[in-house]
ZAMARGU-4260 file (C-alpha; in steps of 0.2 Angstrom, whole numbers, plus 5000, padded with zeros to 4 digits):
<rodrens>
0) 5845/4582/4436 | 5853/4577/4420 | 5852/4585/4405 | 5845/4572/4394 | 5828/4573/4406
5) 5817/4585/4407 | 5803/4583/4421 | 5785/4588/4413 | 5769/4582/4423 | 5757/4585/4406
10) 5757/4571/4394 | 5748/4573/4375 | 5743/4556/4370 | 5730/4551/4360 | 5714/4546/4370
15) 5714/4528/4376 | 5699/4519/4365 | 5686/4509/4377 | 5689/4490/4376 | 5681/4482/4356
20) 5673/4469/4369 | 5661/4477/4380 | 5660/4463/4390 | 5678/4459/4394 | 5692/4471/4399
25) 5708/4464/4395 | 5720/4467/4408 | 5741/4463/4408 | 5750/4461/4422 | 5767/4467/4420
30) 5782/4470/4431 | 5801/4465/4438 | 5803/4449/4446 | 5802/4448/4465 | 5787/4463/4465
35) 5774/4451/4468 | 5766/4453/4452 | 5760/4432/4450 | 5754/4434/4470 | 5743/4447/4463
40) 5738/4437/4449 | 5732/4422/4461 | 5725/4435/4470 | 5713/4440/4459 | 5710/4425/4447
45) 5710/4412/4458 | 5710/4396/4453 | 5701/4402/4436 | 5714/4402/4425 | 5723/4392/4408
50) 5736/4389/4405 | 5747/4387/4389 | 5758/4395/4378 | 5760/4411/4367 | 5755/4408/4350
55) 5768/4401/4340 | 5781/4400/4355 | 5786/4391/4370 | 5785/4404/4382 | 5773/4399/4396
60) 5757/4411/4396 | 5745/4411/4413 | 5728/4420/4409 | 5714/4421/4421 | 5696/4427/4424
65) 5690/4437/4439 | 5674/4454/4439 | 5679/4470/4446 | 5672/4478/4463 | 5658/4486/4448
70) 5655/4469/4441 | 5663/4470/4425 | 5673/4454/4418 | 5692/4457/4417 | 5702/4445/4406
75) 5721/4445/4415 | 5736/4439/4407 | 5752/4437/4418 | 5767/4443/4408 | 5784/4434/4412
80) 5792/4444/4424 | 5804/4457/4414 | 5815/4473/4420 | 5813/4482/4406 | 5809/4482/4388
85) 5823/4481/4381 | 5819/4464/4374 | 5834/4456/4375 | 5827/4436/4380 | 5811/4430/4374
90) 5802/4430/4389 | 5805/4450/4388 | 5803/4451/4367 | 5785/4442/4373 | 5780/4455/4385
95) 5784/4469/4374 | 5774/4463/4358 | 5758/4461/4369 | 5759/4478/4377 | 5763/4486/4360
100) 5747/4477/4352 | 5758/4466/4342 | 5755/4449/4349 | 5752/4434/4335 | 5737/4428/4340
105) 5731/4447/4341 | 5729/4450/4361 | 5730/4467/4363 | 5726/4477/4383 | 5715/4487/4387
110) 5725/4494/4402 | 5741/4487/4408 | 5744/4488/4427 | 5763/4488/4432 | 5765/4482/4447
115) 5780/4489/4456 | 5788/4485/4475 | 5787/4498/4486 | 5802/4493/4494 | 5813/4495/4477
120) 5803/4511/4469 | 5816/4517/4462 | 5823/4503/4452 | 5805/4496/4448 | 5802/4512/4439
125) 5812/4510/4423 | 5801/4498/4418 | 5786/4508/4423 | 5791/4521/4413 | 5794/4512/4399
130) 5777/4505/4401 | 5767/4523/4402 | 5776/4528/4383 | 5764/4511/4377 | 5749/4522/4372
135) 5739/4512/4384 | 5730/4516/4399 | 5741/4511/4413 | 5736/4508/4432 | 5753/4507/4445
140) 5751/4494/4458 | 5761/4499/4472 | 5765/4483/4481 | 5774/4475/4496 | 5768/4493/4505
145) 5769/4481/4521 | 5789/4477/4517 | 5790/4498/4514 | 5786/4504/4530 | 5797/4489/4539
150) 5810/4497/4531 | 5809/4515/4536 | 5799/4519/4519 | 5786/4533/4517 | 5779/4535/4500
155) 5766/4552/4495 | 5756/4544/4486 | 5746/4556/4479 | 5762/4565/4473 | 5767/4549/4466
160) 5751/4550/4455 | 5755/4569/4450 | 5771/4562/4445 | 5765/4548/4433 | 5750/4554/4428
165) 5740/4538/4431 | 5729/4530/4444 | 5743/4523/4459 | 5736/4510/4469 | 5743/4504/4487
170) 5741/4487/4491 | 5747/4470/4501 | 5743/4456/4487 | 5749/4442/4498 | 5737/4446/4511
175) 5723/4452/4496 | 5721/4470/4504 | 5717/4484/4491 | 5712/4473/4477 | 5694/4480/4475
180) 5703/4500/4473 | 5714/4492/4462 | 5702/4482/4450 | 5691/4500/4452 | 5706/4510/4444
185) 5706/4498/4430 | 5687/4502/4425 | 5693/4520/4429 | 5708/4521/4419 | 5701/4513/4402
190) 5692/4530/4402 | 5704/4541/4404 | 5717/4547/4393 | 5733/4533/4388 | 5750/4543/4400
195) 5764/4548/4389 | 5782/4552/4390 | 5786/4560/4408 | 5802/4568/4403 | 5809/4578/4387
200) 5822/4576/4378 | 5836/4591/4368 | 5826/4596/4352 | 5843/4590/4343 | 5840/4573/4350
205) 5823/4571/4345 | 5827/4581/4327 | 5839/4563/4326 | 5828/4550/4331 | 5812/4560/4319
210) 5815/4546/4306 | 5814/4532/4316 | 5799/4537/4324 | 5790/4543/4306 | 5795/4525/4301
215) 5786/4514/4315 | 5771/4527/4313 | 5769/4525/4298 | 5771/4506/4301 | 5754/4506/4313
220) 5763/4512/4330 | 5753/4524/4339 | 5763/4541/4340 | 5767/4538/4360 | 5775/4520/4356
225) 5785/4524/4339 | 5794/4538/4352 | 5799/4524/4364 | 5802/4511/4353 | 5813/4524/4345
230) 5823/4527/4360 | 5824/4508/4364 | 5832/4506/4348 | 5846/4516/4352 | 5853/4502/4363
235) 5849/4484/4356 | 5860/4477/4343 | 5847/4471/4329 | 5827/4474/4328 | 5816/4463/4335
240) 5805/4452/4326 | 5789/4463/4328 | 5800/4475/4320 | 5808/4465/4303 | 5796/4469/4292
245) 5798/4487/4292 | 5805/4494/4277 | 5820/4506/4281 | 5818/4506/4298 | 5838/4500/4300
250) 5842/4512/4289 | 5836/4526/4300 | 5842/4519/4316 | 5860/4518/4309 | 5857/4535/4302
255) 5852/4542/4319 | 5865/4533/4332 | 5879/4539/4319 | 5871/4557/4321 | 5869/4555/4340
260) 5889/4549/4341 | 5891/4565/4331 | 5884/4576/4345 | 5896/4568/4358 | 5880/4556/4366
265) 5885/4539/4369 | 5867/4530/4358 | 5868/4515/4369 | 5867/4523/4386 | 5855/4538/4379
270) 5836/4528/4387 | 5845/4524/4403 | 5854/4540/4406 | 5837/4550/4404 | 5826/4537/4412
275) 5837/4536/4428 | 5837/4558/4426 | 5820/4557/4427 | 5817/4544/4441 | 5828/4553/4452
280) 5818/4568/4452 | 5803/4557/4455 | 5812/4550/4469 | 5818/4566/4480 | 5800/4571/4479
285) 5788/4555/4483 | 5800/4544/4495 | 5805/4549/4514 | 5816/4535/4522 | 5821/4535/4540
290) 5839/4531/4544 | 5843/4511/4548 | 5852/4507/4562 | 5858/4490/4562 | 5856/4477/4548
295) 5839/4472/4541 | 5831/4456/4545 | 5837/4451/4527 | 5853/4454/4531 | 5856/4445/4547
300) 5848/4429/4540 | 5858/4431/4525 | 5874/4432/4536 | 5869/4412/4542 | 5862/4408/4523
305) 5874/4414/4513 | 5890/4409/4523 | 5903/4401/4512 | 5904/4383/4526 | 5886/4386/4534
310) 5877/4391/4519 | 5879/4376/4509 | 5876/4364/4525 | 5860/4370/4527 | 5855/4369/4509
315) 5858/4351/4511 | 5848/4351/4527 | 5835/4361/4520 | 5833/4348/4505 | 5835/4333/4516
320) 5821/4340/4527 | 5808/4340/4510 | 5813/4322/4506 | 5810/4317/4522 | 5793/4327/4521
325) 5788/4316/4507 | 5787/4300/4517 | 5782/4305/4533 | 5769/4317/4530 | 5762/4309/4515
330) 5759/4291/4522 | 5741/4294/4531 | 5735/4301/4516 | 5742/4287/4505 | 5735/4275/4515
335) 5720/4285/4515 | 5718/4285/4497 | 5724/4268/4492 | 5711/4261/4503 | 5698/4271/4495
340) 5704/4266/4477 | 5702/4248/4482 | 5685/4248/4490 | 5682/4258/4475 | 5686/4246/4463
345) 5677/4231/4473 | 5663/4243/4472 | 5663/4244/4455 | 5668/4228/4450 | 5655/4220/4463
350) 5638/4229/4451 | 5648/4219/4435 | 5648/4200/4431 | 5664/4188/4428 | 5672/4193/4411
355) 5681/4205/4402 | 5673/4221/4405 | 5676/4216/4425 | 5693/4213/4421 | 5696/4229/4410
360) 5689/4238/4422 | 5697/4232/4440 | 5713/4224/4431 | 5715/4239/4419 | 5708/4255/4423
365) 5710/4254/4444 | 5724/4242/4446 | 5736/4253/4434 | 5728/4272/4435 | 5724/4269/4455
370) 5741/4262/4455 | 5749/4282/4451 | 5736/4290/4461 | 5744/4284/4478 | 5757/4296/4474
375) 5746/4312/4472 | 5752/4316/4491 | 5768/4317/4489 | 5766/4327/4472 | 5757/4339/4483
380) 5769/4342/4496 | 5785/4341/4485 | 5778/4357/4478 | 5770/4363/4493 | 5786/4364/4503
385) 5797/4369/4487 | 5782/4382/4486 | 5788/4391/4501 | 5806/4390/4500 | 5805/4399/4483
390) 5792/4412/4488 | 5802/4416/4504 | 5816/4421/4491 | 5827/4407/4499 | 5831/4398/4481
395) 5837/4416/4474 | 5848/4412/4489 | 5852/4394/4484 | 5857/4400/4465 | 5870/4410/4471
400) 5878/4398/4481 | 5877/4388/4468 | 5886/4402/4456 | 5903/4396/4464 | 5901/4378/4458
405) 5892/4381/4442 | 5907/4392/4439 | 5918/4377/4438 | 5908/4368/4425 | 5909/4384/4416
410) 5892/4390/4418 | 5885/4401/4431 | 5872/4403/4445 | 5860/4407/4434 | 5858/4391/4424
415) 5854/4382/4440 | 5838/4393/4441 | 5831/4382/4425 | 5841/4366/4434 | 5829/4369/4451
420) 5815/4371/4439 | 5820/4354/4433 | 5813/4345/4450 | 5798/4352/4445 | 5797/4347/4427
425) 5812/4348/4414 | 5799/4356/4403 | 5795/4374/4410 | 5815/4371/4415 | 5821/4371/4397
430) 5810/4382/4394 | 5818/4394/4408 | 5835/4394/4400 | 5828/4409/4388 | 5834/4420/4405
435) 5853/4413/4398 | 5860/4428/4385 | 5874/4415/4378 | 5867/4405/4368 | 5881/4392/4373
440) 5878/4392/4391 | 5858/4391/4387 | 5863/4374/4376 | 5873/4369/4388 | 5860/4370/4403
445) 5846/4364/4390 | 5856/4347/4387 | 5856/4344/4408 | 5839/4351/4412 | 5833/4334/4412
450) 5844/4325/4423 | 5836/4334/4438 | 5825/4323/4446 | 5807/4331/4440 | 5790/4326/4447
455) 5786/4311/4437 | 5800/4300/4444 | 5793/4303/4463 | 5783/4287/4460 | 5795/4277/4453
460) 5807/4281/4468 | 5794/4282/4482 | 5785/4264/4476 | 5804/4257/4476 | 5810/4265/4491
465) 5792/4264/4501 | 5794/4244/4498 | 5814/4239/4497 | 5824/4252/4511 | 5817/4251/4529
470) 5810/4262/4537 | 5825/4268/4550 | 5830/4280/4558 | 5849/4288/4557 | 5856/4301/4568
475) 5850/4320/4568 | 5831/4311/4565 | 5830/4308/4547 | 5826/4292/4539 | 5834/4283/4527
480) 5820/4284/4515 | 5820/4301/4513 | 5839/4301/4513 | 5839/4287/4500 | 5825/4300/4490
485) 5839/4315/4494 | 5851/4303/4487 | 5846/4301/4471 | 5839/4321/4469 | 5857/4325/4473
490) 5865/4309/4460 | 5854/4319/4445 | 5862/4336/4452 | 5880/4331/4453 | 5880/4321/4436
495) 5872/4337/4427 | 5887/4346/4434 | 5898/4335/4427 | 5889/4332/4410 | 5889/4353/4410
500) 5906/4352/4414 | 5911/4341/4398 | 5901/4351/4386 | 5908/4366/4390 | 5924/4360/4386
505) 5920/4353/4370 | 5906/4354/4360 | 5899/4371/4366 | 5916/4380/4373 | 5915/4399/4380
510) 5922/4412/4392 | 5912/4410/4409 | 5901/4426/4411 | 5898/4436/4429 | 5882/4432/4436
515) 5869/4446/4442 | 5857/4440/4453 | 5845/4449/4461 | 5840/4444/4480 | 5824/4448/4486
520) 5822/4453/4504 | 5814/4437/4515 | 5796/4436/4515 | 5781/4426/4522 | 5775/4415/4509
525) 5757/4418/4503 | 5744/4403/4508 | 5733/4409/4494 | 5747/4408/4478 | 5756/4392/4487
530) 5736/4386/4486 | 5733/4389/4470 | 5750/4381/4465 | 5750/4365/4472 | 5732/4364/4467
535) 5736/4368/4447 | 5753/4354/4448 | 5738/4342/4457 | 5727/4345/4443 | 5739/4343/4430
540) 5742/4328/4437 | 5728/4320/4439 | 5723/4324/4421 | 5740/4316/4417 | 5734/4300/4427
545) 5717/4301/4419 | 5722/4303/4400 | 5738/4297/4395 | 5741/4286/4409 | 5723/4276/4410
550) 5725/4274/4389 | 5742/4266/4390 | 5733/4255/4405 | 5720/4249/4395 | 5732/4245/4381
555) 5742/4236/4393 | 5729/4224/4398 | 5722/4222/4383 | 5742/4215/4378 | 5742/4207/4392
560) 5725/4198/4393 | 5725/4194/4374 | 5729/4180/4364 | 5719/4169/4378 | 5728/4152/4383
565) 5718/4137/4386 | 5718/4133/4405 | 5727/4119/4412 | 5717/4107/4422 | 5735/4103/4431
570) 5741/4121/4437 | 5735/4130/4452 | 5722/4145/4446 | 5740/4158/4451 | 5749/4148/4438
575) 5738/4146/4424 | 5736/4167/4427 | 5755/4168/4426 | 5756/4156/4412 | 5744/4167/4403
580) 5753/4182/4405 | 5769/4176/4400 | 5760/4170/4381 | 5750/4187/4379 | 5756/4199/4367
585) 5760/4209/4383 | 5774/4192/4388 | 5780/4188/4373 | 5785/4206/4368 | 5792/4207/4386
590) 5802/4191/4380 | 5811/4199/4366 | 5815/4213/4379 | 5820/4203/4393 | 5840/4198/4385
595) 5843/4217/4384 | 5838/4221/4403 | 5843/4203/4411 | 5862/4211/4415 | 5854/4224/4425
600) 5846/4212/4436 | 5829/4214/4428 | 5815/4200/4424 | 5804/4203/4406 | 5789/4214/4417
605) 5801/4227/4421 | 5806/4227/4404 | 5792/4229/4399 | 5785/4243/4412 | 5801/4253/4407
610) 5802/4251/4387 | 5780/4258/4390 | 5788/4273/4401 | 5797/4281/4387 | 5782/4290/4385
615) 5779/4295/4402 | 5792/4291/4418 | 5776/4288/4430 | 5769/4276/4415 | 5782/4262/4424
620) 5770/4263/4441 | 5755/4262/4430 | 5761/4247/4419 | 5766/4237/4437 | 5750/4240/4442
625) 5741/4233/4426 | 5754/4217/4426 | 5749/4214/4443 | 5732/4216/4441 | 5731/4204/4428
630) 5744/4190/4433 | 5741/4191/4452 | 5727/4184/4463 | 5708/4192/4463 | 5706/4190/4482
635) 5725/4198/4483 | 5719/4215/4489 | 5738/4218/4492 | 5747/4234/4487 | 5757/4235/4473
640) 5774/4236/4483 | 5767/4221/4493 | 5765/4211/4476 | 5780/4217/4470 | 5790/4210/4488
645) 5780/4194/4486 | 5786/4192/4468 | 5795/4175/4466 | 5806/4169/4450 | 5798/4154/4445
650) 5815/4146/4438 | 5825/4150/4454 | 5813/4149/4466 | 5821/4169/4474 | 5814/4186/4474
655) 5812/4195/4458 | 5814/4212/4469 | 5828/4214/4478 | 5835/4232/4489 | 5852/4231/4475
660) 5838/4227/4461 | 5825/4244/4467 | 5844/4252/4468 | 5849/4249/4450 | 5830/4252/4445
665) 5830/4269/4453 | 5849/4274/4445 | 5841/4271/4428 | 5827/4281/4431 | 5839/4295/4438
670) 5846/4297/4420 | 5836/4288/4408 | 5824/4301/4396 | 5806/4295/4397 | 5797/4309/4390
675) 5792/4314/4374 | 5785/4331/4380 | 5804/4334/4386 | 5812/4329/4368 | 5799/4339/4357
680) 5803/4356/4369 | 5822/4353/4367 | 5820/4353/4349 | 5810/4370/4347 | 5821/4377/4362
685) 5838/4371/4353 | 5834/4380/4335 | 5821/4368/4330 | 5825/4360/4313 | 5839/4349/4308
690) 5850/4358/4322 | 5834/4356/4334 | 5833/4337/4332 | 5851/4335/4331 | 5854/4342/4349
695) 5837/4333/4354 | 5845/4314/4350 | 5863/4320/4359 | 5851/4322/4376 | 5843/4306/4371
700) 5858/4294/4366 | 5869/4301/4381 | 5856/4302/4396 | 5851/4281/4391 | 5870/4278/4386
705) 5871/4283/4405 | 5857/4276/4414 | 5862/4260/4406 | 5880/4262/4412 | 5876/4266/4428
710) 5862/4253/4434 | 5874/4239/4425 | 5888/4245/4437 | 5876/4248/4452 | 5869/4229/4448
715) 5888/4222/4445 | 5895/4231/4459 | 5883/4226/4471 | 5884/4208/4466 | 5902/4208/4467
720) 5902/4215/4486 | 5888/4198/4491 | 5872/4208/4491 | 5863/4195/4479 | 5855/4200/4465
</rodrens>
């Protein structure tokens, strides 16, 4: 044992007040990454949750509703996954203001369940003993008990409980067994008394750290967390935020790790040393482990995944499998639903006389928000499938294979995390780059965030590739659609590379830093949290498509359909619609754009459809629609990658689309930054302020410098090589 941690099994806090809200007991979920603790969430919310963010910060907050085994209402918050307090990123300075009570918009729990892996007890309970000093009720939710026993783990429970002094629940969240004991111990625990420190320290230490504790008691700290904010101060650098405004308090910290030095005690290893003291005692008396033979299931696929040659070949599979998934599981259900939006809008549009309303409505609101929809399978399934491969724990896997190439553009493996988040949406990614100490590298990884290829430019790439590259087949099975999608996920990915690689060596130059990654053990995804995923990025979608996208589409046809053109008598009824598009608003500001888009192969509608998309990538899909709607033919029931093949220059008298035109088109939308959400997050992530918007414009200016660039050489270049144009 070591002599900085003295076992004790009684604890003397104060007594835990019942909740001020009779109604709702707020609950916080807290725990390391990898223990499950978002499975249990979904578990127990559902999909009754909100999300947004932390007042007055970026960092994502998940709360949810759900009513215990008695009936009561339990307001959960999910807490971003941390290892300790020690508060040294935002996600982690977050979760500890909330379970001290400090939160700005003024959350405070009523209990705080920790939930811990069986499988990894004895690293999951620094954090957990941490958690008990809060001067909160706190309920242990012992997880993964399935993963425990398949590894030769027997846990005493009950002495596990003597040991901490709190309710411990066993349970399996992925598969929802023990939830009802475990939202039981929450109504129990609120009654009970709040737990306390489980180890003593030497009289002289605490005679040192006396002043710092009489300071943060005096600032409002209950007695149990001014002693462990007390001992966490002994090994950060500066006081947090929560702790600025208290007068004297650096004072007294100096004061007492100059005292402690003194006393031959190293201050910044003082928590840790008796922490760990204490856990190992906890350890020899609750966990029992049977000898392995042989490797773990973990191990043996990890000797396939992570191979240095085989590892990365099947990372590449692996991706080129989801692309491919894209197209050929999502086309039923496309047709499925594209069918549906058209008989829908003859539906509608059938009840309503000739005129403008008709045309607002079939033109406007189905032609441009029907025309994003279509893509709503393959949303889901991108996140389904990329659902599982994380929740298996194979993309911890893919970040340290990535750690060797990151390593040569002067980051590593773990700003690729926030770059995988990027496919998803280079928000949240951005936002991820708090995990990054160094504020160089988190610059760095910010700036390149957005070249991964995130959610909204699926439709732009699968309207393009579903109408201009064939449908064949190339050896090992895959198609080259889904290995022209693969291509251009893997163009963003090599270019933010190289783009990391540049500003590493000049504007935001640093050593390279090691990486520690930890790699949970394989698991089976749970059906219930992939569920509750795919149907929250659905959602989200959706209310993208019915919001933003559907006002921008009835803007759009309002340019496009207004100032009205006098028929001629002498045109066909397609040419007088084409001559009155071109004389809208809609045309003639697609006129001014058109000189600045003709060298890249493009005709005044894509201009147009790209110059509205600055606000929103998928706005492009939605603005073809509305321009297609508009100009084409009302018995045209054709798709819009039908109408868009069909499309003939009326000067030349050849197709406006070509396979090199959708090539250059896609290239642009690769690099180009067409979302506003994206700049305003760089800026509060990047300092905010002057320096905020000064980093903000470098992403803009270079990522359209490039996209440019890059469809000018794709156009040129494939013009050059006979490919038309």
């Amino acid at each position: 044992m070591s002599d900085l941690a003295v076992p004790v099994v009684e604890s003397t806090p104060p007594v835990s007040s019942a909740p001020t809200d009779a109604a709702v007991l707020r609950v916080a979920l807290v725990g390391n990454p990898n223990t499950g603790k978002t499975t249990l969430f979904n578990a127990l919310t559902g999909l009754r949750q909100r999300v947004g963010n932390f007042a007055g910060v970026t960092v994502e907050r998940v709360e949810g509703m759900f009513r215990t085994a008695g009936g009561a209402r339990v307001s959960c918050l999910d807490l971003p996954g941390s290892y300790s307090l020690s508060a040294s990123s935002p996600d982690e300075q977050i979760a500890l203001e909330v379970l001290l009570g400090k939160a700005r918009d003024g959350w405070r729990p009523d209990v705080i369940v920790v939930v811990v892996d069986a499988a990894h007890l004895e690293r999951n309970l620094y954090l957990a003993s941490q958690v008990l000093e809060v001067g909160v009720p706190v309920v242990v939710a012992l997880n993964q008990m399935d993963a425990a026993e398949a590894k030769g783990i027997t846990i005493d429970v009950p002495e596990l409980i003597h040991e901490l002094g709190v309710p411990v629940v066993p349970l399996i969240a992925k598969r929802s067994q023990g939830l009802d004991a475990l939202t039981r111990a929450c109504e129990i625990a609120v009654t009970l008394p709040a737990p306390g420190r489980k180890f003593v320290l030497p009289h002289a230490v605490d005679d040192a750290l006396l002043p710092v504790v009489q300071h943060l008691e005096q600032a409002g700290f209950k007695p149990s967390a001014a002693r462990l904010e007390a001992l966490r101060l002994m090994s950060v650098q500066h006081a947090e935020p929560h702790l600025e405004t208290i007068a004297g308090l650096d004072d007294a910290r100096r004061d007492a790790t100059v005292t402690l030095a003194q006393m031959g005690i190293a201050p910044q290893r003082l928590e840790s040393d008796a922490r760990y003291g204490w856990i190992g005692e906890v350890m020899s008396r609750t966990t029992a482990s049977r000898e392995s033979h042989g490797q773990s299931i973990s191990d043996r696929i990890d000797a396939v995944a992570l191979h240095r040659v085989i590892g990365p070949v099947l990372f590449i599979a692996l991706m080129a499998f989801v692309f491919q998934s894209v197209f050929t599981w999502a086309a039923p259900l496309q047709d499925a639903i594209e069918g549906g939006i058209a008989a829908l809008g003859s539906l509608v549009g059938g009840f309503m006389p000739e005129g403008e309303l008709r045309s607002l409505v079939v033109d406007g609101v189905f032609a441009g928000v029907g025309s994003v929809l279509v893509f709503l399978p393959q949303i889901c399934i991108l996140f389904l499938v990329i659902g599982v491969l994380e929740d298996s724990g194979y993309m911890a896997r893919a970040a340290f294979l990535m750690d060797r190439v990151m390593r040569r553009v002067g980051l590593h493996g773990r700003s690729f995390i926030p770059m995988l988040s990027g496919y998803a949406c280079a928000v949240p990614g951005i936002m991820a780059t708090r995990v990054i100490e160094n504020r160089q590298d988190r610059l760095a990884t910010m700036m390149v965030v957005p070249l991964m290829s995130c959610s909204a430019r699926l439709p732009v790439y699968t309207l393009l590739i579903g109408s201009f590259v064939p449908a064949s087949t190339l050896p090992l099975g895959f198609g080259l659609q889904g290995m022209t999608l693969l291509g251009m996920y893997l163009l963003g990915t090599l270019t933010a590379l190289a783009v990391a690689a540049v500003f590493k060596r000049t504007l935001l130059k640093g050593p390279v830093r090691p990486m520690i990654l930890e790699l949970p053990s394989y698991r089976w995804p749970s059906v219930r949290t992939l569920g509750v995923t795919v149907w929250q990025r659905a959602m989200l979608f959706v209310r993208r498509a019915g919001t933003v996208i559907m006002s921008l589409s009835i803007v759009l046809w309002a340019l496009a359909t207004y100032p009205r053109t006098a028929p001629d008598p002498l045109l066909s009824e397609m040419s007088q619609q084409e001559q009155q598009l071109e004389q809208s608003a809609l045309g003639q500001i697609g006129k001014v754009i058109e000189p600045l888009v003709r060298p890249l192969g493009y005709d005044w509608k894509i201009g147009v459809s790209i110059a509205a998309s600055f606000a929103a990538r998928e706005v492009f899909v939605s603005t073809m629609g509305t321009i297609y709607g508009v100009g084409g033919d009302d018995d045209n029931a054709a798709a819009l990658g039908e109408r868009l093949k069909a499309e003939v220059d009326p000067n030349t008298g050849r197709p406006v689309y070509s396979t090199l035109v959708a090539l250059g088109l896609m290239v642009f939308y690769v690099y180009a930054l067409m979302c506003m959400s994206t700049t305003a997050i760089t800026v509060r992530e990047a300092g905010g302020g002057k320096i905020g918007w000064s980093w903000a414009a470098i992403q803009f200016g270079y990522m359209l410098a490039l996209a440019y660039g890059a469809a000018w050489l794709v156009y040129t270049v494939g013009r050059a090589l006979g490919y038309g144009g």
